[in-house]
C-alpha positions in Angstrom: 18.6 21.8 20.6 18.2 24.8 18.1 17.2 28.0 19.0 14.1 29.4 17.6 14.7 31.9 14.7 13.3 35.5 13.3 11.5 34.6 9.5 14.2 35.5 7.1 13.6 36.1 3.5 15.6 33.6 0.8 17.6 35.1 -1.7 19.4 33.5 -3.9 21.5 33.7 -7.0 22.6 31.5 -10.0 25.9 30.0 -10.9 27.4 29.3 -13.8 26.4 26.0 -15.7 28.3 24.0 -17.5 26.6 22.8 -20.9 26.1 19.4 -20.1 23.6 20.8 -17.0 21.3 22.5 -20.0 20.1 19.7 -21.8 16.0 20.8 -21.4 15.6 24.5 -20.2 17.7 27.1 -22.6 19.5 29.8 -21.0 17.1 32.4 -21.5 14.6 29.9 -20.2 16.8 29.0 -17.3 17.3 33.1 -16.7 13.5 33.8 -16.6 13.2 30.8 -14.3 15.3 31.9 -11.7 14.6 35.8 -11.9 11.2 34.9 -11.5 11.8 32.5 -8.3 13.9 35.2 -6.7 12.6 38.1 -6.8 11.4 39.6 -3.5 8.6 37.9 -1.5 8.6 35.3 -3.6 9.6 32.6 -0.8 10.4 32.9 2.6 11.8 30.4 5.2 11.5 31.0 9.0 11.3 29.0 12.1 7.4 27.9 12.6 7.0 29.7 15.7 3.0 30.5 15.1 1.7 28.7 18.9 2.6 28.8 22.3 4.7 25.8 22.0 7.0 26.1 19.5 9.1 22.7 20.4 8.0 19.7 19.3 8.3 16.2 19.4 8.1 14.1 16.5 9.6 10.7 14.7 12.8 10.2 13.7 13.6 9.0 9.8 16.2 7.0 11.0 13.9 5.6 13.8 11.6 4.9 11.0 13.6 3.3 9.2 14.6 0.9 11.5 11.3 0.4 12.2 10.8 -1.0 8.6 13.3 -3.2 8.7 11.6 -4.9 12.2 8.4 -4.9 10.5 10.2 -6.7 7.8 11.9 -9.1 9.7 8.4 -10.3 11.2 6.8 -10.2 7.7 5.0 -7.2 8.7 4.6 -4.1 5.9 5.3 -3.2 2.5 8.9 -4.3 3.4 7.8 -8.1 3.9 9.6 -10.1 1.2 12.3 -8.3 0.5 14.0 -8.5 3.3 15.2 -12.2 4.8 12.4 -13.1 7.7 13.6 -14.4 11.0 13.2 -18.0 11.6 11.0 -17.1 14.3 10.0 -14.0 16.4 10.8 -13.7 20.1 8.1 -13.0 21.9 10.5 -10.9 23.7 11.0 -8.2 20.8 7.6 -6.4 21.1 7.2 -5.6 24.1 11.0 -3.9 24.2 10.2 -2.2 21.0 7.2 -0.9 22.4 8.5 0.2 25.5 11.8 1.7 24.0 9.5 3.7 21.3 7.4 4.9 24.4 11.0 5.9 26.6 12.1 7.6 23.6 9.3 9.6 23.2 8.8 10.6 26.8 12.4 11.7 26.9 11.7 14.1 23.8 8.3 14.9 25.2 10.5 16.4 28.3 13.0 18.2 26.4 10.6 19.8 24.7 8.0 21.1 27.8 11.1 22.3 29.3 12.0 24.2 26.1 8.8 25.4 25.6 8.7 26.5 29.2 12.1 28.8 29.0 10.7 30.1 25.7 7.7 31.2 27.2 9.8 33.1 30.2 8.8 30.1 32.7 10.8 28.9 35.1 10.2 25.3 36.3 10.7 24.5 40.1 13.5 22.2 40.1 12.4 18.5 40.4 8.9 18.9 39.3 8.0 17.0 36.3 8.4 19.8 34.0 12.0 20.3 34.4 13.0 17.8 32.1 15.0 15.7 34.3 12.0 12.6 34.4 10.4 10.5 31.9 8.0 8.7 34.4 9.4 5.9 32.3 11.9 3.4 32.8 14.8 3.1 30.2 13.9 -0.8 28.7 17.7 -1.1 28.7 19.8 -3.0 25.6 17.4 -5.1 22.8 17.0 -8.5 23.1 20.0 -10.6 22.0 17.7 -12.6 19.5 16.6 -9.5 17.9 20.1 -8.1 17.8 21.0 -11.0 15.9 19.2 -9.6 13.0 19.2 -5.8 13.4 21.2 -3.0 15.0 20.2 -1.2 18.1 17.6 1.5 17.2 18.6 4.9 16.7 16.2 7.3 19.0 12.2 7.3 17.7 11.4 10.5 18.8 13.3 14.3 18.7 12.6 17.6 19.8 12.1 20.0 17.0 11.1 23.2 15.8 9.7 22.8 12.8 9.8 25.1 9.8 7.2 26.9 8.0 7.6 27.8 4.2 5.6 30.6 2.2 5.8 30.1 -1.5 3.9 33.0 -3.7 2.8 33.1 -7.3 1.8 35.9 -9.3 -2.1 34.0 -8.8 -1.5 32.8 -5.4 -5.1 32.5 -3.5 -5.6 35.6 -1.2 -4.8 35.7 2.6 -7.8 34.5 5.3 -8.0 33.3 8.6 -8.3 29.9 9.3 -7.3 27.0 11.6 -5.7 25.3 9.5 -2.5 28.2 9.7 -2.2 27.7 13.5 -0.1 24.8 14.5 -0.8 24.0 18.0 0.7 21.0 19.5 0.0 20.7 22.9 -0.2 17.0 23.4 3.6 17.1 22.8 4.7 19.1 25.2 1.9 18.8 27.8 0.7 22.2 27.8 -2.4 23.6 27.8 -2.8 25.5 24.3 -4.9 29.0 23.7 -7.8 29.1 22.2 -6.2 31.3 18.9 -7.6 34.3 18.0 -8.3 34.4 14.3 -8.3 37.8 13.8 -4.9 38.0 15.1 -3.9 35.1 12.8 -2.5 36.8 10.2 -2.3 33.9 6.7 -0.3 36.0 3.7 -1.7 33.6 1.3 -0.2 31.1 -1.2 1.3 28.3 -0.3 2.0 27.4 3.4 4.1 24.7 4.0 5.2 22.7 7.4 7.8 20.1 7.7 8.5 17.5 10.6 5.4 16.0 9.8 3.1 14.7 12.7 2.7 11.0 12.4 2.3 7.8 15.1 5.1 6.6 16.6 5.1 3.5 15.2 5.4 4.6 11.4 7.9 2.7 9.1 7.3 4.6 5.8 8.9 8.3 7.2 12.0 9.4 5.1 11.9 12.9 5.1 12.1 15.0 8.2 11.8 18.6 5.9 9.1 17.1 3.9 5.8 18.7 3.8 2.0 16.9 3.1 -1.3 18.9 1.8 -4.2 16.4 1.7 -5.9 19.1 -0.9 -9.5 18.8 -1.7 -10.7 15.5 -1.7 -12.3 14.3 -5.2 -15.6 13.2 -3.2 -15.6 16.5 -2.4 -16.0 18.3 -5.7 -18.7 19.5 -7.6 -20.3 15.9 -8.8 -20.5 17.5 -12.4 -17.2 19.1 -12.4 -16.1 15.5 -11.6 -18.5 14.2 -13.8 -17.3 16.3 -16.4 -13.2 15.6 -16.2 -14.3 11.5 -16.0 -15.9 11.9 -19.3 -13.1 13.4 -20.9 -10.7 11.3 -19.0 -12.6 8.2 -21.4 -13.6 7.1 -17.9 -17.1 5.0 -17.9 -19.4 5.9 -15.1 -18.2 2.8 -13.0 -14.7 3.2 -13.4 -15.6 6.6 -12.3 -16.7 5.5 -8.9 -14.3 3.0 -8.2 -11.7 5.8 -8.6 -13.3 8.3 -6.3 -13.7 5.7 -3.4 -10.3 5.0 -3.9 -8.6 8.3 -3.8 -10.2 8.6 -0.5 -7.3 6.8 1.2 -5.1 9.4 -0.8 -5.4 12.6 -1.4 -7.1 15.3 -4.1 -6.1 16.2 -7.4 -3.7 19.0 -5.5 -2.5 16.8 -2.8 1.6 16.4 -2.3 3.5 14.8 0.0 7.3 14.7 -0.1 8.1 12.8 3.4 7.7 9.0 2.7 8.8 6.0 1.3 7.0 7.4 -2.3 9.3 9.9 -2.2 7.7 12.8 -4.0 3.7 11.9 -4.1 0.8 14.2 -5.3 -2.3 14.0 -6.9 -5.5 11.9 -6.5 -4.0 8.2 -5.9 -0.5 9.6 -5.1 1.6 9.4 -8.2 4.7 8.5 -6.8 8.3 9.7 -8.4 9.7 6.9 -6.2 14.1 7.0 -5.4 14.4 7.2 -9.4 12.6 9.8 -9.9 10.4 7.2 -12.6 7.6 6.3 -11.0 3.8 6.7 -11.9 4.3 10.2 -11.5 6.9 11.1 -14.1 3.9 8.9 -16.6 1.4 11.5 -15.6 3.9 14.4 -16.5 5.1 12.5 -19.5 0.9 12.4 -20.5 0.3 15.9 -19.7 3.1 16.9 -22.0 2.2 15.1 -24.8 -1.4 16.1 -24.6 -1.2 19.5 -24.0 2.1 20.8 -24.5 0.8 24.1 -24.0 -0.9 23.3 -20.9 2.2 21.9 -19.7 4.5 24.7 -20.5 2.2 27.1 -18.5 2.4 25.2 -15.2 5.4 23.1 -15.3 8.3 24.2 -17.4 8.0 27.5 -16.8 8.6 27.2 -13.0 11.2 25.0 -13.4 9.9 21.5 -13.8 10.7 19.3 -16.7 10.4 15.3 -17.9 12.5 13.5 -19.8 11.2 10.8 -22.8 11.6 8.0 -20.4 9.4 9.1 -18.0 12.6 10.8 -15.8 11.9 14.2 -14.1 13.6 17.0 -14.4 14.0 19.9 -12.3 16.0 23.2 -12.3 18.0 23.8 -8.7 16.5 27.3 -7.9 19.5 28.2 -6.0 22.7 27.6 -8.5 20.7 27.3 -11.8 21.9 23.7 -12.1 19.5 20.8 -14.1 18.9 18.2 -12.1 17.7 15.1 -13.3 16.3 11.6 -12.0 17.0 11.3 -8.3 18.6 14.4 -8.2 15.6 16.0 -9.3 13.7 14.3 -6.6 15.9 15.5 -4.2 15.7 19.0 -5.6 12.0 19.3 -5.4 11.5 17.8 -1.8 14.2 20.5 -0.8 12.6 23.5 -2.6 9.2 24.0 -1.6 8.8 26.2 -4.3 9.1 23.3 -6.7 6.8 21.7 -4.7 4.2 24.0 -4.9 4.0 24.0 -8.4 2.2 20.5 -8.2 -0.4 22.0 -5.8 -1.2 24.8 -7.7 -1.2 22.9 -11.3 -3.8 20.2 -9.4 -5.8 23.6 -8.6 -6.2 25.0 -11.5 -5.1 22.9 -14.4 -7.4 20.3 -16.3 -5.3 19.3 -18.1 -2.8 18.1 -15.4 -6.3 16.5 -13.6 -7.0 15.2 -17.1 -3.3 13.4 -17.0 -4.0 11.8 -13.3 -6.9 9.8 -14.0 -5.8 8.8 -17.9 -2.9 7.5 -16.1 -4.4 5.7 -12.8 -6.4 3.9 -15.4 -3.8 2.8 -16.9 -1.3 2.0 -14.2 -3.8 0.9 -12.0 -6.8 -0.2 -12.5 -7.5 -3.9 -12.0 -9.9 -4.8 -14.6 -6.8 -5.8 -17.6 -4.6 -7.2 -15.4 -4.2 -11.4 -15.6 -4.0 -13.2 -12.6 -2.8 -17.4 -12.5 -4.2 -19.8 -9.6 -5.5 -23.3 -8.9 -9.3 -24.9 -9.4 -9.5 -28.2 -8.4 -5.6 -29.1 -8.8 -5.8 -27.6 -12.5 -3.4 -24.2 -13.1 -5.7 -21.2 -14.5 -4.3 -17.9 -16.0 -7.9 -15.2 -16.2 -8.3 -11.8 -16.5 -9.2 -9.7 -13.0 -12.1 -8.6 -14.6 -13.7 -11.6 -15.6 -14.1 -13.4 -11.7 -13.6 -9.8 -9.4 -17.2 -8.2 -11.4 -18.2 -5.5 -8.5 -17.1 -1.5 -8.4 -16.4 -2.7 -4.2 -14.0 -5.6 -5.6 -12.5 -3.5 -8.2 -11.8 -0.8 -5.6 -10.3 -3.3 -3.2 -8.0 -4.2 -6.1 -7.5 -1.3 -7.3 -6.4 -0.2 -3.7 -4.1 -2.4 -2.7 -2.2 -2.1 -6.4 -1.8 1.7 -5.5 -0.4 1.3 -2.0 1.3 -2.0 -2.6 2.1 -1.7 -6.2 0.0 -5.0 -7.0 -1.7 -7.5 -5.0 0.4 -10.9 -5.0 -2.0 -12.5 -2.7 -5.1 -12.7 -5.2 -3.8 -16.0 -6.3 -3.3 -17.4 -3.4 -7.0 -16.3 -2.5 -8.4 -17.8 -5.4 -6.9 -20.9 -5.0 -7.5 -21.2 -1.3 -11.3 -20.4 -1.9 -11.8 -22.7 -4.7 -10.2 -25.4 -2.5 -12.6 -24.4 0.5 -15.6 -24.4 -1.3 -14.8 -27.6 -3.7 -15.2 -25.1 -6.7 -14.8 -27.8 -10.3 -14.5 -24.6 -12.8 -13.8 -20.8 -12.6 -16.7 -20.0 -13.5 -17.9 -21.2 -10.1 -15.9 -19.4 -8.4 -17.3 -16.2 -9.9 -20.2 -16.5 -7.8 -17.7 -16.5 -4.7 -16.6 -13.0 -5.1 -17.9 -11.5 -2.0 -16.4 -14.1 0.0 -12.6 -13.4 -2.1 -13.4 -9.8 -1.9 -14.1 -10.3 1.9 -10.3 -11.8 2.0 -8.6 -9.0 0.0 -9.6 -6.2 1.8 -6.7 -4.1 3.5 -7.2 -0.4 4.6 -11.0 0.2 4.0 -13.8 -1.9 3.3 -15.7 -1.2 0.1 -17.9 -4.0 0.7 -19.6 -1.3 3.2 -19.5 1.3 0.5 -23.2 2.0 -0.6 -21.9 4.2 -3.8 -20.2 1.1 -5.3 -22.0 -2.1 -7.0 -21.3 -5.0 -4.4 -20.3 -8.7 -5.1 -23.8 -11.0 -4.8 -24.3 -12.7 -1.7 -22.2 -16.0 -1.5 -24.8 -18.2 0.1 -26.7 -17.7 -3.6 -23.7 -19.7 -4.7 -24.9 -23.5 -3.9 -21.9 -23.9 -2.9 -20.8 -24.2 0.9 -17.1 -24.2 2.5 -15.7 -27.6 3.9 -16.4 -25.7 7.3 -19.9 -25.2 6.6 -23.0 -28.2 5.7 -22.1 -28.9 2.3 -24.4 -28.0 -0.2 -24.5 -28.1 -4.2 -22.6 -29.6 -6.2 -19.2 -31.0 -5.2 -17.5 -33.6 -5.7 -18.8 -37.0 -5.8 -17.3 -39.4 -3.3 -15.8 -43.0 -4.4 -15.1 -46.1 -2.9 -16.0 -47.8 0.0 
């Protein structure tokens, strides 16, 4: 268990580089770089010790990752499909998993009240529940032989932690104020009763305030990261409508397109957002550009677009913190600590380490239109459905059509649209389609054009934008004439033969 520490200040110097390591940044650019990173006040790391409970419980990565891979075996998750499936799922496995994720968790959960009760100068009568000696759980015991045909034993789900807190400061970092969101209180973890904070006690410095050992639910398979950070930021439905208004129309956006992007970067974040603890790796802006393991995702397009389009722009809040990209869409980033380039995955690595590197995402999607500019020229591009082709059946016959031609509606363009950003595509569309068409005896795909609510309906995964009454919706199905081999059949279908 670690021991809760004072704040201290980090200072840190540069070491020589060898010229290989100074491919982007110059010397002198390197030099002003790391004078400006290190001079006093500039960043500070400490122990987050802000509440009454200071230990925490939260997931494991490696618990997460194992996680994945179970979710994978039964087909479940992002992971399904790459990953061999089992022949068939025990009915055995869940109920162990669940009760082993719960056993783990209780365990922390009682490390940590006991922690938090010696931190607080309480001592706990020996053999009450807060001594940390009992879960209230049973221990499930070893995994199910059928599942440990296919995996390893878990690691532990659940740890107790103190998390740390990290202040990053630019020379135009918003002012301090007082505000919830600076007091982390966790007192479902621990099972104590938390104080009401007094905010004018609650001292904020301002800038950037960071948190890692994000909170999530037990049963998350995408954590990677236990020193990454989130900030949701403000969310785009949130904005001024004309501010917004304003950006889509130099974005090239149409007024549609406009809308289906809003409703979607509500499952994602603003145009400041980050997040540096998942499966994306380094994430930020309105649909969560992701740098992904390579450090060439979506994201290293959106710096690659914000370069070429304003270089200026680009310089100002990028390079000259310490953040570069390469040609091939590769992002760069200067190790504030030796003075090293680090490129690619390194430079993934690099910025989930430093928050200071992180903050400069936040701050450019505060205050730079350009860089908002750059997001939604490139979620068009990357992601929006409309262009994309997609192949299925209509009565036996193979079809190739664009998206936008059968899936009409701002709601089915958002589902789309939704599922390529979390999934990176949406692999069952044809399926759908031909399943429908099948269903409903559709003879051409222009007939099933008039089906789209009811494909739309099939499609949907974490919200439903049929519900959504900003978007244009699918018409009704039953306008269709056509019925599904479930229903009375109506319309035209085919004509029966023979006796």
């Amino acid at each position: 268990m670690r021991t809760p520490k004072k704040w201290i200040l980090v200072a840190t110097g540069a070491a020589a580089l060898t010229p290989a390591a100074q491919a982007r940044f110059a010397p002198e650019e390197r030099d002003a770089i790391l004078a400006f990173w290190n001079a006093p006040g500039r960043y500070s790391v400490g122990d987050d010790l802000r509440s009454n409970s200071p230990y925490l419980v939260r997931q494991t990565a490696d618990g997460s990752k194992w996680q994945w891979s179970y979710d994978a075996l039964r087909g479940v998750g992002k992971g399904a499909g790459k990953v061999t499936r089992a022949k068939s799922v025990d009915p055995a496995w869940e109920p162990w998993v669940k009760a082993k994720v719960a056993y783990d968790y209780a365990v922390a959960g009682q490390t940590a009240l006991a922690a938090n009760l010696k931190w607080r100068g309480i001592v706990p009568v020996p053999g009450s529940p807060s001594d940390g000696t009992e879960t209230g759980l049973l221990d499930p015991g070893p995994m199910p032989a059928s599942l440990a045909a296919y995996l390893p034993p878990p690691p532990a789900f659940a740890q107790c932690v103190v998390a740390k807190r990290y202040l990053v400061k630019f020379d135009d970092s918003p002012p301090g104020k007082s505000s919830l969101d600076v007091v982390n209180l966790d007192p479902a973890s621990v099972r104590l009763v938390a104080p009401v904070p007094d905010l004018t006690k609650t001292k904020d410095p301002g800038g950037y305030d960071y948190v890692d050992h994000v909170e999530l639910r037990p049963r998350n398979s995408y954590f990677r990261f236990e020193n990454g950070v989130r900030k949701a930021g403000l969310a785009v439905k949130n904005l001024d409508p004309a501010v917004l208004q304003d950006l889509s129309t130099r974005a090239g956006l149409s007024d549609s397109e406009s809308r289906v992007m809003r409703a979607v970067s509500m499952l994602e974040g603003g145009f400041e957002s980050v997040n540096t603890y998942d499966t994306g790796f380094l994430s930020v802006g309105l649909i969560q550009f992701a740098a992904q393991s390579t450090g060439t995702g979506s994201l290293g397009a959106v710096l690659r677009r914000l370069r070429d389009d304003n270089p200026e722009a680009f310089q100002q809040d990028f390079r000259r913190y310490g953040i570069d990209v390469a040609d091939d869409r590769q992002l760069v980033a200067l190790d504030l600590r030796t003075g090293e380039e680090k490129t690619g995955p390194d430079a993934v690595a690099t910025i989930i380490d430093d928050k200071r590197l992180t903050a400069v995402f936040q701050r450019a999607g505060e205050r730079c239109d350009a860089y908002r500019l750059a997001q939604l020229k490139v979620a068009k591009e990357w992601y929006f459905p409309a262009d994309d082709t997609v192949k299925f059946l209509v009565d036996g016959n193979a079809v190739s059509m664009r998206v936008g031609d059968l899936v009409r509606s701002e709601a089915g363009l958002a589902t789309l649209m939704e599922q390529k950003v979390h999934k990176g595509g949406y692999p069952t569309l044809g399926p759908t389609l031909t399943a429908v068409a099948s269903e409903y005896r559709v003879l051409s795909p222009e007939q099933l054009v008039s089906l789209e609510a009811v494909v739309v309906q099939r499609m949907k995964d974490r919200m439903d934008f049929l519900q959504d009454p900003t978007l244009s919706q699918p018409p009704a199905a039953e306008g269709s004439g056509l019925t599904s081999r479930h229903g009375t059949r109506q319309g035209r279908g085919r004509r029966k033969t023979g006796g």
